[in-house]
Gaussian input, Z-matrix of N, CA and C with variables (Angstrom, degrees):
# hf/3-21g

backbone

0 1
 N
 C     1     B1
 C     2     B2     1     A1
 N     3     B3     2     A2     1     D1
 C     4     B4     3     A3     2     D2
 C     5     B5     4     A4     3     D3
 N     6     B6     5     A5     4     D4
 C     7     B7     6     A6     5     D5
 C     8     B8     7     A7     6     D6
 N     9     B9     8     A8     7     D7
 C    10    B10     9     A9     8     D8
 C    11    B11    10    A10     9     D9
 N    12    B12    11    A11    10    D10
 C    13    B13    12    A12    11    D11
 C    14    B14    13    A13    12    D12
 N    15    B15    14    A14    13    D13
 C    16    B16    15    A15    14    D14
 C    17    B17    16    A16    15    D15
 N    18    B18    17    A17    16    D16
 C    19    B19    18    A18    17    D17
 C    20    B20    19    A19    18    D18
 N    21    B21    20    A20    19    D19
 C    22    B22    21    A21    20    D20
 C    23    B23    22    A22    21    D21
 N    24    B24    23    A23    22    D22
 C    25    B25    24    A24    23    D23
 C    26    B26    25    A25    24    D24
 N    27    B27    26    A26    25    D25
 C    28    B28    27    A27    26    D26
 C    29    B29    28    A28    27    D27
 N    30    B30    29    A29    28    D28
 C    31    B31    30    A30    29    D29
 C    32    B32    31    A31    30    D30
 N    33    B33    32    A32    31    D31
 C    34    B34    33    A33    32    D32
 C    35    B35    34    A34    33    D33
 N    36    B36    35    A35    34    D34
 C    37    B37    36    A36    35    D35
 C    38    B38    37    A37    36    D36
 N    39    B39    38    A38    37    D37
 C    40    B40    39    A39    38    D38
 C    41    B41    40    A40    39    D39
 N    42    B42    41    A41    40    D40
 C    43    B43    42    A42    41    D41
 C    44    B44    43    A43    42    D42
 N    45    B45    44    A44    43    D43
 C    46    B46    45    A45    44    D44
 C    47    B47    46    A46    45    D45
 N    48    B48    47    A47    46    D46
 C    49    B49    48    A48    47    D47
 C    50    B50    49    A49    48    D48
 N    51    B51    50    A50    49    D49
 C    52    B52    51    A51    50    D50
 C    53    B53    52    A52    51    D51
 N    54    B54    53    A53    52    D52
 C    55    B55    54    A54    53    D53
 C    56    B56    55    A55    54    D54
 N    57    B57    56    A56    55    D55
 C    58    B58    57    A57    56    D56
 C    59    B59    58    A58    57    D57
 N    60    B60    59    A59    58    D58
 C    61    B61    60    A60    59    D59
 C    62    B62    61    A61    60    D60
 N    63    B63    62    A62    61    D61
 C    64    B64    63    A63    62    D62
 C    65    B65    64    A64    63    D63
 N    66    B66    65    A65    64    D64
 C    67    B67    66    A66    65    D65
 C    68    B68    67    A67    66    D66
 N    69    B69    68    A68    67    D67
 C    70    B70    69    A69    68    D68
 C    71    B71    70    A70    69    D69
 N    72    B72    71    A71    70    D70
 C    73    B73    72    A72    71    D71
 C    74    B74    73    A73    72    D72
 N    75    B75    74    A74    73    D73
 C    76    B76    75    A75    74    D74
 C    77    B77    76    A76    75    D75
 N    78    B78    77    A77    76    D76
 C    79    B79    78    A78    77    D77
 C    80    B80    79    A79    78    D78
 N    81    B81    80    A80    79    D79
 C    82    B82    81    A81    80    D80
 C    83    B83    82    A82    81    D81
 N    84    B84    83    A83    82    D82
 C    85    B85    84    A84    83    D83
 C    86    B86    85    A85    84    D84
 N    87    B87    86    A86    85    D85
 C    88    B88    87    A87    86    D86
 C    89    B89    88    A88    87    D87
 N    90    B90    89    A89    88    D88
 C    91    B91    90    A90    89    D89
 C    92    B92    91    A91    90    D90
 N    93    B93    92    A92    91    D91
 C    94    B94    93    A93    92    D92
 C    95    B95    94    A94    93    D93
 N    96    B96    95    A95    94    D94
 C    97    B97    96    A96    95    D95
 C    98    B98    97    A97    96    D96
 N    99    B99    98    A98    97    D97
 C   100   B100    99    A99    98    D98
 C   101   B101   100   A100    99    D99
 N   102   B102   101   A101   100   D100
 C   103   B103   102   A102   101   D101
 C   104   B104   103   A103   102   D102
 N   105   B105   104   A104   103   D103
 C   106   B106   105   A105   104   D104
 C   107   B107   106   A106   105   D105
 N   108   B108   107   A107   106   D106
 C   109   B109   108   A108   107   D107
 C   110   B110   109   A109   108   D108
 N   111   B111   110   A110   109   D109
 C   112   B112   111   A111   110   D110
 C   113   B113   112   A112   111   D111
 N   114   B114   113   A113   112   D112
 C   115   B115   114   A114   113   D113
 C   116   B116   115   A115   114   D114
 N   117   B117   116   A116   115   D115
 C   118   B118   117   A117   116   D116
 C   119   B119   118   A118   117   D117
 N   120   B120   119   A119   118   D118
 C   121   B121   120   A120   119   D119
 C   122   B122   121   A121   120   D120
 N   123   B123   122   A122   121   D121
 C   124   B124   123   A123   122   D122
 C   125   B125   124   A124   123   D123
 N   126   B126   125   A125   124   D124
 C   127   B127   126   A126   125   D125
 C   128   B128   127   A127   126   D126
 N   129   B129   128   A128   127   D127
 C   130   B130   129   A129   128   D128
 C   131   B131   130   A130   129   D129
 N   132   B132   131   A131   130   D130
 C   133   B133   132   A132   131   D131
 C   134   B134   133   A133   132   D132
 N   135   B135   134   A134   133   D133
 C   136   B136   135   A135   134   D134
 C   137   B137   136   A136   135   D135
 N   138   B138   137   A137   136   D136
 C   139   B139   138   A138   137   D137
 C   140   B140   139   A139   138   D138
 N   141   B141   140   A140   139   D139
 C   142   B142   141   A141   140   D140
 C   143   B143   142   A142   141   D141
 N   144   B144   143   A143   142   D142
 C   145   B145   144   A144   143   D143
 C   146   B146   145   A145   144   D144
 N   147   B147   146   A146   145   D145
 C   148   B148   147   A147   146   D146
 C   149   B149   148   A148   147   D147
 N   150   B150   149   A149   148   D148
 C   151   B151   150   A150   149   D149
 C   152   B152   151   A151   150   D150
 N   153   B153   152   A152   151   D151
 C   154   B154   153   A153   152   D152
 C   155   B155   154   A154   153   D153
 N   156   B156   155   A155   154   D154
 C   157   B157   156   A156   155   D155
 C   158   B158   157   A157   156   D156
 N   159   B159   158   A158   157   D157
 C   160   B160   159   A159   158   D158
 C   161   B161   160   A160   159   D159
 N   162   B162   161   A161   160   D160
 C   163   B163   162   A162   161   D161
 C   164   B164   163   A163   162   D162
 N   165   B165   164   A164   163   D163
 C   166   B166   165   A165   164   D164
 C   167   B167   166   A166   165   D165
 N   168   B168   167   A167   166   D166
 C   169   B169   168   A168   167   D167
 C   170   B170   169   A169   168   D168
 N   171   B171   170   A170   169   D169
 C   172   B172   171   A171   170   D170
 C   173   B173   172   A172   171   D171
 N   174   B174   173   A173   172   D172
 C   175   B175   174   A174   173   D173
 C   176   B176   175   A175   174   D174
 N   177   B177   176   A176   175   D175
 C   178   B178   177   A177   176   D176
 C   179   B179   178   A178   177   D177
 N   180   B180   179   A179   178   D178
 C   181   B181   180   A180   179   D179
 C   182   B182   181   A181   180   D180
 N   183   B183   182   A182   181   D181
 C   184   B184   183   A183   182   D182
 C   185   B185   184   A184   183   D183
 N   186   B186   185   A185   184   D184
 C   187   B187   186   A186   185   D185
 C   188   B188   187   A187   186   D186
 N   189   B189   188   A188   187   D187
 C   190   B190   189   A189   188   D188
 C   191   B191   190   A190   189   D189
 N   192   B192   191   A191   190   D190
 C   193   B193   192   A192   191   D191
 C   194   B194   193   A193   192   D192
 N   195   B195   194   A194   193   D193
 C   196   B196   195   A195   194   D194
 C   197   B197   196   A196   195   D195
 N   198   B198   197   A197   196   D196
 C   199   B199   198   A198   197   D197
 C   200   B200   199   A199   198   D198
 N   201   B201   200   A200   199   D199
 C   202   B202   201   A201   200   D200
 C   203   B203   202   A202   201   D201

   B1=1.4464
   B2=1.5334
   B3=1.5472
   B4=1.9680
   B5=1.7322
   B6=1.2989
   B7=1.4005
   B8=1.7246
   B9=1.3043
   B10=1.4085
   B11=1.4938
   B12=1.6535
   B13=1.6859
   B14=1.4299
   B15=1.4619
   B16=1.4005
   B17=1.6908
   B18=1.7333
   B19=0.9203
   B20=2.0426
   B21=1.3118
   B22=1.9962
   B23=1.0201
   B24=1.3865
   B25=1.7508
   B26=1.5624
   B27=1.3620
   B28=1.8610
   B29=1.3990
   B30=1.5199
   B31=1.4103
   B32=1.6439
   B33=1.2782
   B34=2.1970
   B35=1.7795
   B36=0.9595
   B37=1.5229
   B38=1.8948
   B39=1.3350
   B40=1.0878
   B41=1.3693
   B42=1.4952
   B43=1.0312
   B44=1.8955
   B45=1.3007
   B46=1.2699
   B47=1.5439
   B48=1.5184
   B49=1.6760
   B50=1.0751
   B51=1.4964
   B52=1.3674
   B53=2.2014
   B54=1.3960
   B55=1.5169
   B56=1.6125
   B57=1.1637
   B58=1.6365
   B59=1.6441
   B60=1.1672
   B61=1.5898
   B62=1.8373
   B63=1.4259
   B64=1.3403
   B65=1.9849
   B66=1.5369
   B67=1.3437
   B68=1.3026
   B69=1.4483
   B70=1.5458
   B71=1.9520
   B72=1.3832
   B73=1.3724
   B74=1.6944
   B75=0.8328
   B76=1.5746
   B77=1.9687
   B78=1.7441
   B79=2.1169
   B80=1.5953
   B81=1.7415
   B82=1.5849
   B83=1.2120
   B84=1.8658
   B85=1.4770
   B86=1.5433
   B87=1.6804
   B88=1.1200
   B89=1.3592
   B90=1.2353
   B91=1.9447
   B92=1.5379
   B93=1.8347
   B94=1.6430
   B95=2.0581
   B96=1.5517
   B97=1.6692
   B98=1.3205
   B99=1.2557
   B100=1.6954
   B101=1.4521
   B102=0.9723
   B103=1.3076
   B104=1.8802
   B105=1.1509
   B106=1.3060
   B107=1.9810
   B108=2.0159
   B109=0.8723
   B110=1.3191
   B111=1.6420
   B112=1.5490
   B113=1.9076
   B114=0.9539
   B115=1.5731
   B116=1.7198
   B117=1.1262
   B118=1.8720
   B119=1.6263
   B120=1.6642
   B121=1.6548
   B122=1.8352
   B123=1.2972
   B124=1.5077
   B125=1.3224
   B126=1.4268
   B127=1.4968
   B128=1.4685
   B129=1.2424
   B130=1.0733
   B131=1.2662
   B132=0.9488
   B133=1.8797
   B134=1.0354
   B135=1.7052
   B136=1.5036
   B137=1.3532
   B138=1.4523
   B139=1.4961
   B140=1.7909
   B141=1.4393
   B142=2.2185
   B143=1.3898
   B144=1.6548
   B145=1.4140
   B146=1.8123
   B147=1.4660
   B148=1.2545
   B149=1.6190
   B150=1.4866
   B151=1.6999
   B152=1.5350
   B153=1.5848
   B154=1.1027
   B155=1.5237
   B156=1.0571
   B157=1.9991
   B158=1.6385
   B159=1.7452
   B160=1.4824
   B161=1.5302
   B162=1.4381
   B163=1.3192
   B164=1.7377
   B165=1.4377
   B166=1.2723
   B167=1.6858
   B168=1.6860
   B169=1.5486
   B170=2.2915
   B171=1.1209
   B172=1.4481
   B173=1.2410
   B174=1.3017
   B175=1.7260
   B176=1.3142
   B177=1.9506
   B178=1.6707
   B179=1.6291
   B180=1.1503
   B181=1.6393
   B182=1.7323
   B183=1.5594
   B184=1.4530
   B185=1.9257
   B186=1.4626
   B187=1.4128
   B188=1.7114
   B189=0.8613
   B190=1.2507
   B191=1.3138
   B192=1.4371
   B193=1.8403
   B194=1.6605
   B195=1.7866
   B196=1.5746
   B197=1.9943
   B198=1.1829
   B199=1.5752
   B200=1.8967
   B201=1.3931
   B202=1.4653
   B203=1.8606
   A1=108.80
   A2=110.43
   A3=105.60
   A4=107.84
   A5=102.32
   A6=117.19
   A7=107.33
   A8=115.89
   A9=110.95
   A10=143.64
   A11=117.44
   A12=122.96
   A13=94.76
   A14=115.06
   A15=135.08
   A16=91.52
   A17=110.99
   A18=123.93
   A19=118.39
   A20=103.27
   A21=96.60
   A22=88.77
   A23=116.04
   A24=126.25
   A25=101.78
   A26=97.82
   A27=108.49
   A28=119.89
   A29=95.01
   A30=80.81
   A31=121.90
   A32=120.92
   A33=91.75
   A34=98.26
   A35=86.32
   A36=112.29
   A37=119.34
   A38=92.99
   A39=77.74
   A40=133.58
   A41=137.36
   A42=130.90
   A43=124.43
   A44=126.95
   A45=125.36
   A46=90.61
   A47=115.74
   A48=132.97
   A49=87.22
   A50=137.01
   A51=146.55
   A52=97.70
   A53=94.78
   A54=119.83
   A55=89.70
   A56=127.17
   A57=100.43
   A58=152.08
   A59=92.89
   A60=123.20
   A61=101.57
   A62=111.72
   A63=119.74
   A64=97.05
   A65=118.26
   A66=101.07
   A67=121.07
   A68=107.52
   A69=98.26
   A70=130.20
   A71=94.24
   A72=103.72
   A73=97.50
   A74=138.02
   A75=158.96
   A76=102.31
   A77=83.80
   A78=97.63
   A79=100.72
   A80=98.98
   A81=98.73
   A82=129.42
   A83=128.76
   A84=151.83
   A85=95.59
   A86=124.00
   A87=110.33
   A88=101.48
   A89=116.88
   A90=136.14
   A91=110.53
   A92=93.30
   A93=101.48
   A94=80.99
   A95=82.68
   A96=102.01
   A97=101.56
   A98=99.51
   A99=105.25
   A100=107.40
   A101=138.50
   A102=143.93
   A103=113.95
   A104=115.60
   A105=133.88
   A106=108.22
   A107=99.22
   A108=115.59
   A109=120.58
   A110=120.89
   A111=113.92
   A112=87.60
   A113=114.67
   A114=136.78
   A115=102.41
   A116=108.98
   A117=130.13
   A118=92.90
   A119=84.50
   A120=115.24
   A121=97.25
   A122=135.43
   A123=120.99
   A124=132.43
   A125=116.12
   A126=113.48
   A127=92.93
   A128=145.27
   A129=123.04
   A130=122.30
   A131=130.06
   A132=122.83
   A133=99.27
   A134=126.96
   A135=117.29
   A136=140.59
   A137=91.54
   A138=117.42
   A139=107.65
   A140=79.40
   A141=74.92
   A142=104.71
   A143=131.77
   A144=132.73
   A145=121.69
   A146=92.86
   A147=110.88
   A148=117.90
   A149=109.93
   A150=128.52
   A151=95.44
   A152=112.12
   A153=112.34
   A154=106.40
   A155=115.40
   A156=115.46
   A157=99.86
   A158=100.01
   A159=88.25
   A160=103.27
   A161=134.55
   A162=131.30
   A163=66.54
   A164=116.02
   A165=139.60
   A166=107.56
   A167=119.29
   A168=129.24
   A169=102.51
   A170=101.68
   A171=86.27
   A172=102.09
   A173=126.41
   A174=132.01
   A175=89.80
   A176=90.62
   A177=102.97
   A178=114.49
   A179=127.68
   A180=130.42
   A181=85.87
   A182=113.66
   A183=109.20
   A184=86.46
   A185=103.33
   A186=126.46
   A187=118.57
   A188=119.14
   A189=118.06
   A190=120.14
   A191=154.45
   A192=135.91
   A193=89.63
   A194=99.25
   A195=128.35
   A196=90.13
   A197=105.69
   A198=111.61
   A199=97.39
   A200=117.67
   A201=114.29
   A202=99.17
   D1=113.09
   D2=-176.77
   D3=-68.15
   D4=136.68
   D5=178.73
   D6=84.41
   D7=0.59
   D8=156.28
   D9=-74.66
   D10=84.41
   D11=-158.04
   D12=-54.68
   D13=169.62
   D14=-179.14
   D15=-110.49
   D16=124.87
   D17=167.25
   D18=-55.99
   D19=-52.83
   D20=150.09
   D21=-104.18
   D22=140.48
   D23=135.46
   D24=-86.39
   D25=147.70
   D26=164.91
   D27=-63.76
   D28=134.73
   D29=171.50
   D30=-110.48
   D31=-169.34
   D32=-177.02
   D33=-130.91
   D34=137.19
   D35=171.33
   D36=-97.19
   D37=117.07
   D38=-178.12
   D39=-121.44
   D40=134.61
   D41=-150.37
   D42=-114.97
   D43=-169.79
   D44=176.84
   D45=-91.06
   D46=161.64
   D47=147.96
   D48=-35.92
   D49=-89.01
   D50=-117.47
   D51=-71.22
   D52=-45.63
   D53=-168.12
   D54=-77.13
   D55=-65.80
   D56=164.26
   D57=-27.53
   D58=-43.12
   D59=178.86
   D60=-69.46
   D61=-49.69
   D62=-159.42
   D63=-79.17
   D64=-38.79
   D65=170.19
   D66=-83.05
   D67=-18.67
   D68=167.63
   D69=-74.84
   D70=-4.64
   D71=175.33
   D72=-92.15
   D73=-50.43
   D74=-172.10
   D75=-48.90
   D76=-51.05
   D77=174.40
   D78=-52.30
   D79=-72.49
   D80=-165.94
   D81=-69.64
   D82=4.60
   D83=142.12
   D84=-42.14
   D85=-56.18
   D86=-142.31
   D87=-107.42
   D88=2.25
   D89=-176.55
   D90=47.67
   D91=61.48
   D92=175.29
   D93=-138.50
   D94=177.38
   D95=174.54
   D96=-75.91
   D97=170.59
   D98=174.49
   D99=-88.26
   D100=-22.16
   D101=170.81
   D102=-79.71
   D103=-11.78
   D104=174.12
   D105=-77.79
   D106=-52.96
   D107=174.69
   D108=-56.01
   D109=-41.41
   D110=-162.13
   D111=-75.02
   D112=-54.96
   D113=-174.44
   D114=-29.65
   D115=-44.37
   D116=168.45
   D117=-47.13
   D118=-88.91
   D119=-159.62
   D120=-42.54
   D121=-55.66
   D122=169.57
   D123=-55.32
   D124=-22.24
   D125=-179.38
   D126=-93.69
   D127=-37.15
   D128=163.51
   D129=-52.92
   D130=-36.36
   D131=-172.83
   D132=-69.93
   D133=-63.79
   D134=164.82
   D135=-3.09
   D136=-56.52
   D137=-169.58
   D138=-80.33
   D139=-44.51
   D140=-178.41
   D141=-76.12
   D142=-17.25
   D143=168.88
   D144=-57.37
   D145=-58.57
   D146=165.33
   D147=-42.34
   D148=-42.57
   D149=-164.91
   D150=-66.89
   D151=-49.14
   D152=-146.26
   D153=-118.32
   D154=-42.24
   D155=153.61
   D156=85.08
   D157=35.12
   D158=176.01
   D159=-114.49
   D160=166.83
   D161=-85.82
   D162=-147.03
   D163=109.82
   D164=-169.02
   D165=-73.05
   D166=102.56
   D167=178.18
   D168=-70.53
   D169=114.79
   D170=172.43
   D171=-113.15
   D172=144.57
   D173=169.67
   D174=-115.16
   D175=171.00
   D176=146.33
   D177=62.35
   D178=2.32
   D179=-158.10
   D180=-73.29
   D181=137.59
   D182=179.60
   D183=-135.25
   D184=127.65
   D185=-168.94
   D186=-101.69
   D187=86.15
   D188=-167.65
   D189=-27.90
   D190=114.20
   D191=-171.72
   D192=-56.57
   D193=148.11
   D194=175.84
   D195=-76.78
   D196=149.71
   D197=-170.67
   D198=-93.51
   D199=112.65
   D200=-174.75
   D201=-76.46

């Protein structure tokens, strides 16, 4: 339907070759999509964050440059 918004739109995650390969092997272990899988793998972290309310260490975060 044109002009019909998506109540969620997707959003994209984005990953390494190497980090691709490893959830897409991880999806077809578990005989879901890989997009099924990340969708898993985030509501769980959520959920054990939420559970546990401890105070999230991030390293290493590599940010793509914004395109001027």
């Amino acid at each position: 339907m044109p002009g019909r918004k998506n109540a969620n739109p997707p959003i994209s995650v984005y990953f390494t070759r190497e980090e691709r390969q490893e959830v897409q092997e991880l999806a077809d272990l578990a005989g879901i999509s890989r997009g099924s899988f990340i969708q898993y793998g985030i509501r769980y972290f959520v959920a054990e964050y939420k559970k546990n309310k401890k105070v999230l260490k991030v390293e290493n975060i590599q940010v793509a440059a914004k395109p001027e």
